[in-house]
PADOMI-216485 format. One record per residue: residue in three letters; x, y, z of N, C-alpha, C in turn. Coordinates in steps of 0.05 Angstrom, whole numbers, plus 5000, padded with zeros to 4 digits. Example, Ala and Ser with C-alpha at 12.3 -4.5 7.8 and 13.67 -1.06 7.14 Angstrom:
// residues 2
ALA526448865156524649105156526449345156SER525749555142527349795143525850015157
//
This chain:
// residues 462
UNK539544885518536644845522535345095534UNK536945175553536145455573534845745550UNK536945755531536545895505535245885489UNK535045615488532545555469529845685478UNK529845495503527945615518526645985518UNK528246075521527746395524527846435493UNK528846365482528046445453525246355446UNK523246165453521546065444519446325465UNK520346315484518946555496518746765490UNK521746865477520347175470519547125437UNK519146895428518046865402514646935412UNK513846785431510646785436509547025454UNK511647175462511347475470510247685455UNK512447675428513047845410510347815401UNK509147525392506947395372504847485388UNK504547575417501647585431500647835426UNK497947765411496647965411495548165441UNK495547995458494948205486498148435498UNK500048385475502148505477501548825460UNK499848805428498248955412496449145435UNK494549015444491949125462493649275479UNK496149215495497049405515497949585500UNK499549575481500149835464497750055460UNK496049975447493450095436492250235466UNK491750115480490650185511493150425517UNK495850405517497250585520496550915514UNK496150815494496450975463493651175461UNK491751085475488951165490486351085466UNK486850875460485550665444483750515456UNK480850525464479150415478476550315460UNK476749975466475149785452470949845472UNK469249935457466950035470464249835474UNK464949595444462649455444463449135454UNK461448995465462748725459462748595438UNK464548415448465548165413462447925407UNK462347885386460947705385461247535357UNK462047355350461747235325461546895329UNK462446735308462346465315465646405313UNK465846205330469046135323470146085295UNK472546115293474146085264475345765264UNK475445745244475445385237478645375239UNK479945205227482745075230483545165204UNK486045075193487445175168487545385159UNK488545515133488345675115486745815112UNK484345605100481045745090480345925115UNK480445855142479645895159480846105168UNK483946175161485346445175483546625155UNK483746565122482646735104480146885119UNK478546705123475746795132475046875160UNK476946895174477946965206476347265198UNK473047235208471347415205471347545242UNK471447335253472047475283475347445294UNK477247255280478947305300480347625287UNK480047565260480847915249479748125251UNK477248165265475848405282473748475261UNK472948255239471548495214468948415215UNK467048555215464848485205464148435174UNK464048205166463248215136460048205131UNK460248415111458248495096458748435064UNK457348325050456348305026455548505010UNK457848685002456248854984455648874959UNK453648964941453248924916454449064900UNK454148994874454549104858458649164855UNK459949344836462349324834463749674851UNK462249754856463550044865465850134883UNK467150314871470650354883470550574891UNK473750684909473750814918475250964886UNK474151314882475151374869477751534866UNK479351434885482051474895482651324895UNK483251004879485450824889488650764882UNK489850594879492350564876492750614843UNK494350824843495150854814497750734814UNK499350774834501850604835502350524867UNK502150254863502150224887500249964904UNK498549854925497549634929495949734942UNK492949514940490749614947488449744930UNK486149654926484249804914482249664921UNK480149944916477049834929476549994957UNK478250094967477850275001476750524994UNK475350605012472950915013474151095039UNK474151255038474851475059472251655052UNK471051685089469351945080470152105105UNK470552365115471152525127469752815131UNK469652875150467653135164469453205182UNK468753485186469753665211468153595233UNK469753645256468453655288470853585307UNK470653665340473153815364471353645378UNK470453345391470353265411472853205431UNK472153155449475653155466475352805470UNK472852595475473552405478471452285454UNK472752075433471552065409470451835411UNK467951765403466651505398466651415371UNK469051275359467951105328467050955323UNK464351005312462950715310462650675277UNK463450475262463750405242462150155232UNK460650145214458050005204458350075173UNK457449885164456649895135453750005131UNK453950235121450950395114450450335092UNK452150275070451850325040450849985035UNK450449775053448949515048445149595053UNK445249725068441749755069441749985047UNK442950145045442650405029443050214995UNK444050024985444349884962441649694959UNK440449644983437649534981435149734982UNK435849964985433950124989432750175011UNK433750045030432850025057434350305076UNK433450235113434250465123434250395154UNK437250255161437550245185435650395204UNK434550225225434750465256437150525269UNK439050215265441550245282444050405269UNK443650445235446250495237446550725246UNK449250845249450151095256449351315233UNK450751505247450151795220451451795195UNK453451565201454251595174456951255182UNK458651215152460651055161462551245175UNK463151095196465851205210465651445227UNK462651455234461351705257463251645280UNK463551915294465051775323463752085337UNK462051955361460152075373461052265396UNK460852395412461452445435459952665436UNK458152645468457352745484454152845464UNK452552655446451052755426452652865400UNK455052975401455553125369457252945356UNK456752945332457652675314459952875293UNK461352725288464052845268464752615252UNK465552495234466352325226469752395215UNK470952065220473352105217474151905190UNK475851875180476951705159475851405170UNK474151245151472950995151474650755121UNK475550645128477550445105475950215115UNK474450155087473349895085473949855057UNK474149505057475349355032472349335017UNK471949394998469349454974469749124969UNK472348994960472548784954471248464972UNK472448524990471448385020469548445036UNK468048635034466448785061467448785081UNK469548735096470148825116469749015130UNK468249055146468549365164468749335185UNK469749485212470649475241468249475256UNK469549535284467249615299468249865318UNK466749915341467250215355468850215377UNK470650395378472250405393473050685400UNK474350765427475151085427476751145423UNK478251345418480451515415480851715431UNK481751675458482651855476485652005475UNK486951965446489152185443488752205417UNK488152405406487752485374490952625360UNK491152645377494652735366496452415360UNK496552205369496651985363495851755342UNK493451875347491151835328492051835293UNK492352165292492652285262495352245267UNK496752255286500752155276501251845258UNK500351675275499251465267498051355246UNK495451545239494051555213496151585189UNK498151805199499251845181502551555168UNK502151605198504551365192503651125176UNK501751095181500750765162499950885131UNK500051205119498151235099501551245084UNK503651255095506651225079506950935069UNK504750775077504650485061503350435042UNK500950635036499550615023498650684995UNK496750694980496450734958496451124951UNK495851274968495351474970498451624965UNK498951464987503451594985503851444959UNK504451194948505551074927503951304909UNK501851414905501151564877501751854871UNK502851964891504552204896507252214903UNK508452014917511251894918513051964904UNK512251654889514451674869513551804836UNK511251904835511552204813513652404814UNK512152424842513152694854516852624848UNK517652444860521552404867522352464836UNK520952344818522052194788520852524767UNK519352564780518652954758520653204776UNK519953164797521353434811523553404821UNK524553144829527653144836529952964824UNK528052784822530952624803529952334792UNK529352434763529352064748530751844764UNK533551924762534851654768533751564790UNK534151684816533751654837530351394838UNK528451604819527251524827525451354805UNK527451174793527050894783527550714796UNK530050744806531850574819530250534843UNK528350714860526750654883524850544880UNK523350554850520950364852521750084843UNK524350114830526449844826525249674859UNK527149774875527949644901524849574915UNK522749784914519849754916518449554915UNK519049454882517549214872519149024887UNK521048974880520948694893521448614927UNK522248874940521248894974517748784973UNK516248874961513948854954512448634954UNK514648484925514248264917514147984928UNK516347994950517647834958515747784985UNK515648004999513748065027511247915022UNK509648004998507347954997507347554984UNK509647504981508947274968510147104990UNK512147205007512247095042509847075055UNK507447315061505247245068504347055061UNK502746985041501646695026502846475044UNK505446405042507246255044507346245071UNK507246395091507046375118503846295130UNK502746415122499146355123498846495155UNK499246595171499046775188496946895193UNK495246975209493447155209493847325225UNK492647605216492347795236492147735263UNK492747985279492547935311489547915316UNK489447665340486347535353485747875352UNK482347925350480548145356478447965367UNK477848065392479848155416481247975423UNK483148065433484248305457483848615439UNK484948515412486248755391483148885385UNK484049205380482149375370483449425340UNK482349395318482249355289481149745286UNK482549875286483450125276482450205253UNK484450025230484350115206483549765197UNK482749855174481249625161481949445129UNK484749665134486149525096486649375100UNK486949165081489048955083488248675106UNK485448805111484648605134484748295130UNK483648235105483147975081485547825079UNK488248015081490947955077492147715103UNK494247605096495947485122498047755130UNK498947605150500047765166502747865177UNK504247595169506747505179509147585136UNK510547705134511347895148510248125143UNK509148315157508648735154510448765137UNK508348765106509348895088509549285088UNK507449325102507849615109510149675118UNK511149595140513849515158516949505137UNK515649275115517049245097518649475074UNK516249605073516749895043517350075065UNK516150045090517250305114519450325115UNK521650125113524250135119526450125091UNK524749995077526849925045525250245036UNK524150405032524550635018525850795033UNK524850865048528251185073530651035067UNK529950795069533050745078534150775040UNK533150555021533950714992534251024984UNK532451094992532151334983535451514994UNK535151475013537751545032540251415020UNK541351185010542951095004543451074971UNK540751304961540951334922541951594928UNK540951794951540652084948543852224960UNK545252014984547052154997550152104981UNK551852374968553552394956552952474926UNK550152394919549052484897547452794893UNK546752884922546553104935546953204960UNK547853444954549853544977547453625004UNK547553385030545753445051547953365070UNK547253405098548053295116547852995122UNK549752815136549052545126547252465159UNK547452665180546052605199542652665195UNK542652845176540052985171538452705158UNK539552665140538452425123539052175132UNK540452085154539351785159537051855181UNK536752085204535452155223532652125202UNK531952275185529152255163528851955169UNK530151785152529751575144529551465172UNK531051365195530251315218527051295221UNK526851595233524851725237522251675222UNK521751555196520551475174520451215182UNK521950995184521450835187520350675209UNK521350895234519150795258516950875258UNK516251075250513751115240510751015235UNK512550895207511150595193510750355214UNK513050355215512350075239511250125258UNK510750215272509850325307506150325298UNK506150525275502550595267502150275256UNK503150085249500949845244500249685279UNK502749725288502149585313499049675325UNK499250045326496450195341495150085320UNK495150185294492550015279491449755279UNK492649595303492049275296491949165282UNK493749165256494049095240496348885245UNK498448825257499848665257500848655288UNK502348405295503748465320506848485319UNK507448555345510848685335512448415323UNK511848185331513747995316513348065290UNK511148065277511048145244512648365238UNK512048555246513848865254517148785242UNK517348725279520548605276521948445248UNK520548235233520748055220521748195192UNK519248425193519348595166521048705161UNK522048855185523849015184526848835177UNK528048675200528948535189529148325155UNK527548385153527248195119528148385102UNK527048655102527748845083530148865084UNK531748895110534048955114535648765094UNK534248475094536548305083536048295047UNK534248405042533748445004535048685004UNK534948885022536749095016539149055016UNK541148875037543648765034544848655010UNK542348544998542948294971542448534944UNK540948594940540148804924540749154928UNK541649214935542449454933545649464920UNK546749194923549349234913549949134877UNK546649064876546748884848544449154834UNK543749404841542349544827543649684806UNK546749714794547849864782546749634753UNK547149394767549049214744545749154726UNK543949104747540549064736538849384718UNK539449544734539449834719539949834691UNK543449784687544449774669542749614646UNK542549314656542449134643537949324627UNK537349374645533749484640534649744606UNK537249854619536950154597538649994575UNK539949864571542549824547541749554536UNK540649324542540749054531538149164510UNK539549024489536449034472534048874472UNK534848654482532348434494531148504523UNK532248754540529948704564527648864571UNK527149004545523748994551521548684553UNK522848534530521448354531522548084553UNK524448154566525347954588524047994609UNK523648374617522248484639519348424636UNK518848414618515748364623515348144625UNK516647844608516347644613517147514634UNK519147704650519447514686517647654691UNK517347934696515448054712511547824723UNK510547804688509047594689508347344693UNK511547164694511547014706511546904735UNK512547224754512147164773510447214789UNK508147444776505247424782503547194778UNK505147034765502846734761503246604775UNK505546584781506646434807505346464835UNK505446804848504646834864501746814864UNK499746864846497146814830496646414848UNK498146194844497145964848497745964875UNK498646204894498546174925495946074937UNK495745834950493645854971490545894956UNK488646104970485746204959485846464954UNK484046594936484246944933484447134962UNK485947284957485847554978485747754963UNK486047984973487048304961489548264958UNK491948114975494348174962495147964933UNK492847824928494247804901493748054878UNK492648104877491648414864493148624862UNK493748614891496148814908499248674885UNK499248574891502148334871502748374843UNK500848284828499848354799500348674801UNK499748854809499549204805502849204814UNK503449034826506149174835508549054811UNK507648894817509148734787509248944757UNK506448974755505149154726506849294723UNK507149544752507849784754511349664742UNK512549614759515949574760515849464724UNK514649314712514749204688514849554663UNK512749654672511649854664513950114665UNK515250094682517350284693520150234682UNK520149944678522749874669522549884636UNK520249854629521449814596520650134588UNK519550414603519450624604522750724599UNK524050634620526650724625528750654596UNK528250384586529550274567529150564540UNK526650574536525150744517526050954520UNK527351114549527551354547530151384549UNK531451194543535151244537534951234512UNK533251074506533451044473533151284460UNK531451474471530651714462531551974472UNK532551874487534852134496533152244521UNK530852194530528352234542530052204580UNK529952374595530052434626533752254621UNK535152424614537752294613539252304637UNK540852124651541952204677543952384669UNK544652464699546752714684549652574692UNK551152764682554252664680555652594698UNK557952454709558452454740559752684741UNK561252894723561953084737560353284746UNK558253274741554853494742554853434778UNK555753234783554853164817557153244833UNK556653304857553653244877551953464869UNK549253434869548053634855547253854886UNK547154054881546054344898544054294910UNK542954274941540054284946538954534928UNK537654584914535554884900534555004927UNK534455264919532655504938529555444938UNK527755344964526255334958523555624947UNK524055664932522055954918519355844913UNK518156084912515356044904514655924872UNK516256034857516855914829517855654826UNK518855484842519755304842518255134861UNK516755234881514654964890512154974865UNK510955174863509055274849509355084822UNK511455074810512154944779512054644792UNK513954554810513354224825510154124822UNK508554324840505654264850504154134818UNK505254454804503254364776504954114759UNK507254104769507353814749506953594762UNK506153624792504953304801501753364799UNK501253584802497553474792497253454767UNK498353644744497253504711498753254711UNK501553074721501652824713499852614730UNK499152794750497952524772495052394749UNK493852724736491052654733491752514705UNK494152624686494152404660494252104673UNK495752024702496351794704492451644719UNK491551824725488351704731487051594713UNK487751784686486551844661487551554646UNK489651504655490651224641489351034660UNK489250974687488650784699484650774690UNK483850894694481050924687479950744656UNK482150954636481350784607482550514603UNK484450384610485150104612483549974626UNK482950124652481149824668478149894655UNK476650084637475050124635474849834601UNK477249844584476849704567478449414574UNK479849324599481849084605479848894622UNK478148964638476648834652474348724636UNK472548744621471148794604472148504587UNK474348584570475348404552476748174567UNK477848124589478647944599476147764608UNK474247844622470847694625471647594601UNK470647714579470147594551472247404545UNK474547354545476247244531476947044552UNK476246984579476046704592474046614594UNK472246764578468346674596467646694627UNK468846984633468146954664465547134665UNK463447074677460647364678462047524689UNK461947814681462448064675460048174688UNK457248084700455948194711456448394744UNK458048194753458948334781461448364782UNK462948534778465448684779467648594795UNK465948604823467748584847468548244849UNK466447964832467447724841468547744819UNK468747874793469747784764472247814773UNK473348044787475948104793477147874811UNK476047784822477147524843478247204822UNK476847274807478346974785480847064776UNK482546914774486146944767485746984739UNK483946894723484346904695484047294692UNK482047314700481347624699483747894711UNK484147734739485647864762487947994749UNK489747744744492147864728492747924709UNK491647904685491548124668490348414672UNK489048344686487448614686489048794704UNK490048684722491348854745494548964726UNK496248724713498348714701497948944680UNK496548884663496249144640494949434649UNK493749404660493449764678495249904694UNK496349664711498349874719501249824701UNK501549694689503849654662502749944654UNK500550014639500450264629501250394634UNK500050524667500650684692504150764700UNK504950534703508250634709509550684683UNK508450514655510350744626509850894630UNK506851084632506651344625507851494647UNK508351334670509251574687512451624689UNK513451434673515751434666517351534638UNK514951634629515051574592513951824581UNK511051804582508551964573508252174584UNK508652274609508752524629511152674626UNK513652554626515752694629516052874592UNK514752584570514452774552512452954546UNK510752984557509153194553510353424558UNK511553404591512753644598514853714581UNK516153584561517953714551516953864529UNK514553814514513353954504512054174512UNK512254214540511454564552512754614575UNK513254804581515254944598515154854623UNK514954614626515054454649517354254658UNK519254184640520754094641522954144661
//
């Protein structure tokens, strides 16, 4: 009973968000305005719409407009970053939706100088502002009394995000190694998959705001329980590390220390971002651990089964879509079903890529006597050639995401009868959602598995 006992305790420790607030306060994270909203109701609907206990101000915005950087591979879409120079020593961010009076034609007195101004002493600088286009969500003001924390941090949560997934795994699968880096967006999707369809299934909400200062603003709409960030933080170093060591000749302290190092990272920056509390953290991490236990030892035989069976393009796509429909009848709409569908698309998209390119002799692995392969000298000719084959494939892979959702969204309205007039709710119906999400990034990961690598073999890029 004694045990029990203390286990139930450090369960509601771990879970306390005034455990979050001391971190953040540590960390030199200072909440500036007071709270004000109406209380949040009971159930589900009510974590969904947890407009004050999840720190957001919702705003209604019109019309369908995106960020024109979003997830080409990867979860998330609809977030804006705007950024400016400026050296205050103690920073005021105050974060407001400008672009709701600026869409009516109108013209705050109150808002700030811009989204995501952070003031000090009169001079205004603006720092990175992440608001959901989809949800309106936006924060409120808070300081930043260590900026080295700040941008460490920043950075650590942007290894979850859509920004890393669209340079990632190009980058691993053009400049260092196909195999490697199939087999990682292999393990990806369904760390991914699984996390995000546990959220649903747990119904969790973000940490109370306040105590918590709401940082960053992705994923706000999302549940909570388990940190999928947390999740891909630890199942990629740690894959990546366990595809790469013996297959190339490194030190084996060098490369679990990365991956370590990588994965606290991830975890530690959602805590400062208020985005989750350490039980979620903990949970994630642990969870990954245990799909990586189960799955990492069954990737030879699933690999296999993606490049040599002649039926699994059409097996992969037909589980793939089955289990976006599945996770599709979770609960009410969020961003992570969206997030789900793209991740699904992508791994679907990647796998019957791979099938295609054995067939064709296309990115062949190499021999086992070819291994362990040489770290390369890093030269100027040899970053220089890397750089240009991740920006011409990044921008063919834009170039694909752009013309599918430009003709997939469009025809899906039409072909369930959903109005097509507003973008941002058309995308919230499941009839629309998943197709539309499923076939764009289905596109997205062939070509970047398929379409890119042959181009380059058609010019001296290969």
């Amino acid at each position: 009973m004694e045990k029990s006992n203390r286990f139930v305790e450090l369960y509601h420790y771990l879970q306390d968000p005034h455990l979050v607030a001391r971190f953040q306060r540590f960390c030199g994270v200072r909440e500036t305005l007071s709270r004000s909203g109406t209380s949040p109701g009971t159930g589900k609907e009510a974590d969904r719409a947890h407009s004050h206990n999840n720190g957001a101000c919702h705003h209604h915005v019109a019309g369908g407009n995106e960020s024109g950087i979003s997830a080409v591979i990867g979860a998330g879409e609809g977030e804006a970053e705007i950024t400016q120079t400026g050296s205050p020593t103690r920073v005021l961010r105050r974060v407001a939706d400008a672009s709701v009076a600026t869409n009516r034609g109108e013209k705050s007195e109150t808002s700030p100088p811009g989204n995501g101004a952070l003031v000090s002493g009169g001079e205004a600088t603006v720092k990175p502002l992440r608001r959901n286009s989809l949800t309106g969500d936006v924060g409120r003001e808070f300081l930043i009394e260590n900026r080295f924390l700040y941008y460490m941090f920043t950075f650590g949560t942007e290894l979850g995000n859509e920004l890393f997934y669209i340079t990632f795994f190009p980058f691993v699968t053009w400049n260092v190694d196909a195999f490697v880096g199939r087999r990682l967006i292999m393990v990806w999707v369904w760390v991914m998959y699984l996390g995000q369809c546990t959220k649903d299934l747990v119904g969790w909400s973000r940490p109370a705001s306040p105590p918590v200062v709401k940082v960053e603003m992705f994923y706000n709409s999302e549940y909570s329980m388990p940190s999928t960030h947390a999740m891909s933080g630890t199942a990629i170093p740690i894959s990546l590390f366990f595809l790469t060591y013996g297959r190339w000749e490194y030190p084996f302290t060098l490369g679990f220390s990365l991956a370590l190092c990588w994965c606290l990272l991830v975890c530690v920056s959602r805590i400062y971002m208020g985005m989750h509390s350490v039980l979620d953290v903990v949970v994630g991490v642990l969870y990954s651990a245990l799909i990586l236990l189960l799955f990492l030892p069954a990737l030879d035989a699933i690999d296999g089964f993606n490049l040599t069976c002649g039926c699994a393009p059409l097996v992969i796509v037909s589980l793939h879509l089955l289990l976006g429909v599945f996770s599709f009848t979770l609960d009410t709409w969020s961003t992570s079903r969206g997030d789900t569908a793209q991740i699904l698309g992508t791994g679907a998209g990647v796998a019957v890529a791979s099938h295609l390119n054995r067939r064709l002799g296309l990115l062949p692995d190499a021999a086992p006597d070819r291994l362990p392969f040489a770290t390369p000298h890093l030269g100027v000719g040899l970053v220089g050639a890397a750089l240009l084959r991740l920006v011409l494939g990044v921008l063919v892979l834009m170039a694909t995401r752009a013309l599918m959702k430009a003709v997939a969204i469009p025809l899906a309205c039409r072909v369930f009868g959903v109005p097509g007039d507003d973008v941002r709710k058309a995308r919230q119906h499941m009839e629309v959602e998943l197709p539309y999400r499923y076939v764009v990034y289905g596109a997205v990961g062939f070509n970047m598995l398929f379409l890119v690598p042959l181009l380059f073999s058609y010019a001296p890029l290969s």
